[in-house]
Residue, then its C-alpha position, 0 to 999 in steps of 0.5 A: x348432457x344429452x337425451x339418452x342419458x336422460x332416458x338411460x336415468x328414467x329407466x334406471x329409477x324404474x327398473x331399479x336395477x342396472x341390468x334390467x334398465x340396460x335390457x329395457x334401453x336394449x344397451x349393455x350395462x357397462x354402457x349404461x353405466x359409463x353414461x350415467x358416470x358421464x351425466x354425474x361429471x357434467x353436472x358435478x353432482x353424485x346422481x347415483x348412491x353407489x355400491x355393489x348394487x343399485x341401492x337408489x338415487x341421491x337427493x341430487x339424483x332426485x331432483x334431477x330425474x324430476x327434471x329430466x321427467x320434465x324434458x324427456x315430455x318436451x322432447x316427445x312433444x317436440x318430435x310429434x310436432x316437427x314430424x307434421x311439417x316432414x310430408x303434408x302430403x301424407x300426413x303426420x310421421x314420427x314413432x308411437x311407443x305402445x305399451x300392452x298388457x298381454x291379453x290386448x296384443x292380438x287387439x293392437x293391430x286393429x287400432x294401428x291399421x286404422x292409424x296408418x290408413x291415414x298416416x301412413x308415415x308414423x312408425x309404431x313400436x309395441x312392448x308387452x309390459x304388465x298394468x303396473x310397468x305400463x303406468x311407470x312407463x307412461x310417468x316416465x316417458x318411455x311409452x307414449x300410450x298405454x293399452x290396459x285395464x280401465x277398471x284399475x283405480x291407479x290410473x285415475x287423473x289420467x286421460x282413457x279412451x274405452x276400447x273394448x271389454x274384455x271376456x273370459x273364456x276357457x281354451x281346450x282343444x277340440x278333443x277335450x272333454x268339455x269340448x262341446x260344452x255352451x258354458x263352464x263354471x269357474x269352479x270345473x275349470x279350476x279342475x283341468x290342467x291350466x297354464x296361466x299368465x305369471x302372478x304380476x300380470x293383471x289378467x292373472x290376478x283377474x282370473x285369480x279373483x274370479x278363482x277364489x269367488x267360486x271357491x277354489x285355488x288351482x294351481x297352473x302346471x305352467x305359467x307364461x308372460x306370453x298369450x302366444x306361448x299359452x295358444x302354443x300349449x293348449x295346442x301342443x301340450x293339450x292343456x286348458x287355459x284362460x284368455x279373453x274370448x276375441x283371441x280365436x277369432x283375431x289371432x286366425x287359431x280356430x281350426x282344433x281350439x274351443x274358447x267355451x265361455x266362463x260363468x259363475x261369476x261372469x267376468x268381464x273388463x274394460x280395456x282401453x288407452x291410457x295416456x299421459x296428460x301433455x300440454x301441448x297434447x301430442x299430435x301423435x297420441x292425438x291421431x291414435x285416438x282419432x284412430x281409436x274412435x274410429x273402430x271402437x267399440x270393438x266386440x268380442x268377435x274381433x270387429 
């Protein structure tokens, strides 16, 4: 038995799927599975109920994702430890696993050049997952910490760090219409031709919120998982779109863009770290959040 059919198991019990926990573990799924037949071997017990399609875990399999939860933290807390005794000199190494819900991505550089100013050993991976993969992947170890909404009630009991909020501004091009406008109502902008975020993003479920509070249900021309994807419209496709207002300054995209404020309602969001709650807490996440504490607040203006 060894780790990586452990992280293969979480991801499996997440994903639900071979195919996706295969994406997610960037390995194929013949390799997946072969590994996952080879820890039922070892263990001599069935892990997984088997047919044409996954169709969920055995009790045996229970109790041992239970227990591989349970190593897969040790494991971490373990690398973070002996990454301090690597160089001294420099400080801290070892890799941070990030996951970030869409909208904060332009944000993440702010965080992790603060981080590498002081240890510029540690080695950082950012994923792009919606509010609720951030959550399954923290309870199972595969991301260390989390960059979301903090008004979600489903993380309470976890450790937060508040980062900055989050304000909603709709995108045109210089040449629309209501280019030169100090302000928009939630109402006028559900009359223009938007792209989105995808529905399981919570930012698209914000938004859609604040859409029904004014009122009105527009439907999106197009929908994305990509912030970038949806600059590259607004640009290119001359469509309006919703994203928080730091995005023009941070992502360097001024030049034939307006971010005209949204109003009625007004609408705002804390974002910030989420973590797991380790014990011993990991040297790792813990120079994250000296990192974090060092440039937060970040306002809107992408301090």
């Amino acid at each position: 038995m060894d780790i990586r059919q452990l992280q293969y198991l979480s991801a499996l019990a997440r994903e639900e799927n071979f195919t996706r926990a295969a994406a997610a573990c960037n390995v194929s799924q013949p390799t997946m599975s072969g590994r996952i037949r080879q820890l039922e071997l070892e263990l001599r017990a069935p892990i997984v109920v088997r047919g044409k399609r996954y169709q969920g875990l055995t009790e045996e399999g229970r109790q041992v994702l239970k227990w591989a939860h349970t190593i897969l933290k040790s494991w971490q807390t373990m690398q973070d430890e002996l990454g301090r005794f690597k160089n001294d000199n420099i400080g801290l190494s070892g890799r941070l696993l990030l996951g970030g819900i869409p909208s904060s991505l332009p944000m993440i550089p702010l965080l992790t050049r603060q981080l590498r100013l002081k240890h510029p050993d540690i080695e950082v991976t950012v994923l792009t997952r919606s509010s609720e993969d951030i959550l399954r992947a923290l309870a199972d170890f595969t991301i260390d910490v989390g960059v979301t909404y903090l008004d979600n009630g489903k993380i309470d009991g976890l450790p937060i760090f508040p980062l900055y909020t989050e304000r909603y501004c709709l995108f045109v091009c210089e040449t629309h219409p209501l280019a030169d406008r100090e302000t928009v109502t939630w109402r006028e902008a559900s009359k223009q031709m938007l792209c989105l975020l995808t529905p399981n993003m919570q930012n698209r479920r914000i938004i859609d919120r604040a859409f029904k509070s004014a009122h009105c249900h527009p439907t999106p021309l197009l929908e994305t998982d990509s912030v970038i994807n949806l600059c590259s419209n607004v640009r290119l496709m001359e469509l309006a779109s919703i994203m928080p207002q730091f995005i023009l300054k941070v992502m360097g995209i001024g030049s034939g863009f307006r971010a005209i404020p949204l109003v009625k309602p007004q609408v705002e969001n804390s974002i910030g770290l989420v973590f797991t709650d380790r014990d011993p807490p990991s040297p790792l996440i813990e120079a994250l959040r000296a990192a974090a504490k060092a440039i937060a607040p970040i306002d809107f203006n992408g301090r």
